[in-house]
C-alpha positions as CSV (number, residue, x, y, z in Angstrom):
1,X,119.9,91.9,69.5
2,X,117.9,92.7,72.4
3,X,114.1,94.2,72.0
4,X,115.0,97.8,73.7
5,X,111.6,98.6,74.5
6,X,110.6,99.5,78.1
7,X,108.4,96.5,79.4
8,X,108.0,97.7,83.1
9,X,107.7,101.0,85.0
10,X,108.4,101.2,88.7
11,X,106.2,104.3,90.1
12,X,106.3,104.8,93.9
13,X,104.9,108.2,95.0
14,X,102.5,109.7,97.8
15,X,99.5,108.0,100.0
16,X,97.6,111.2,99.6
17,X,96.7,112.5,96.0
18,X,97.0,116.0,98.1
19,X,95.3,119.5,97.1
20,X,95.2,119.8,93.1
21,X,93.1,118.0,91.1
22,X,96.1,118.2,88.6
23,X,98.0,116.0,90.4
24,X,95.5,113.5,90.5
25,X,94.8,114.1,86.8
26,X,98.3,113.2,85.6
27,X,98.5,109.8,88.1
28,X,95.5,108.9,86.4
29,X,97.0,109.8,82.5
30,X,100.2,108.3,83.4
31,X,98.5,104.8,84.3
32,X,96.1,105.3,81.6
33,X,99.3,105.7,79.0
34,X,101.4,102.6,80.5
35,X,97.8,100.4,79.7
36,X,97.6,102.1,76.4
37,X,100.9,101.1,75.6
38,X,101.3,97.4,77.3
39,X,104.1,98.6,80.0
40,X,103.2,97.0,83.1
41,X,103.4,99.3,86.3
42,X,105.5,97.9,89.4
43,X,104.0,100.0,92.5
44,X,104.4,99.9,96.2
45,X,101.4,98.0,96.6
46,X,99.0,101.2,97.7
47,X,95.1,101.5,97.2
48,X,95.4,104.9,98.5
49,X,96.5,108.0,97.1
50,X,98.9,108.4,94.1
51,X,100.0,104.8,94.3
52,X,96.5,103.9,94.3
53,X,95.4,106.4,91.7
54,X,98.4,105.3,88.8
55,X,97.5,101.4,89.1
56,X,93.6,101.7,89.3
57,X,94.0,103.6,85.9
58,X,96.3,100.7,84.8
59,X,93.8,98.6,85.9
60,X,91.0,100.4,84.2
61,X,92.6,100.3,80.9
62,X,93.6,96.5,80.6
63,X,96.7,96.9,81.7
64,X,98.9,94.9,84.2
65,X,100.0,96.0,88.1
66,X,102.4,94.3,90.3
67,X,102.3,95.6,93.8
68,X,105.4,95.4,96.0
69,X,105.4,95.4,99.6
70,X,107.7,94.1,102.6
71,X,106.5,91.6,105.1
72,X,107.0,93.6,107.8
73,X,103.9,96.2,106.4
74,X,101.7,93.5,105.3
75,X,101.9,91.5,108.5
76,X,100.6,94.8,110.5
């Protein structure tokens, strides 16, 4: 039998972290909770805004980040 535990979250959201701090806040307790519990983030790749936000918190705890992103964007 298969271990049924979630090894990988995909998270793609917003280039701005917008208006409320609180949506800032969670991006930042989700990435710190995927470190804390060893599930690596997949992300579209942003340093900016929510994208950015979630995998710098990743980062910050330990954890792993994967950034995906198509040629055609990171050839402009």
């Amino acid at each position: 039998m298969s271990d049924p535990s979630i090894k990988s979250v995909c998270v793609f959201c917003g280039a701005s972290v917008g208006k409320d701090p609180a949506f800032r806040a969670a991006a930042e307790d989700l990435g710190r909770r995927l470190a804390e519990n060893g599930i690596r983030l997949v992300f579209g790749a942003g340093h900016v805004g929510m994208m950015g936000t979630v995998a710098d918190a990743v980062l910050a705890g330990g954890g792993e980040a994967i950034g995906v992103i198509p040629q055609f964007l990171r050839d402009r």
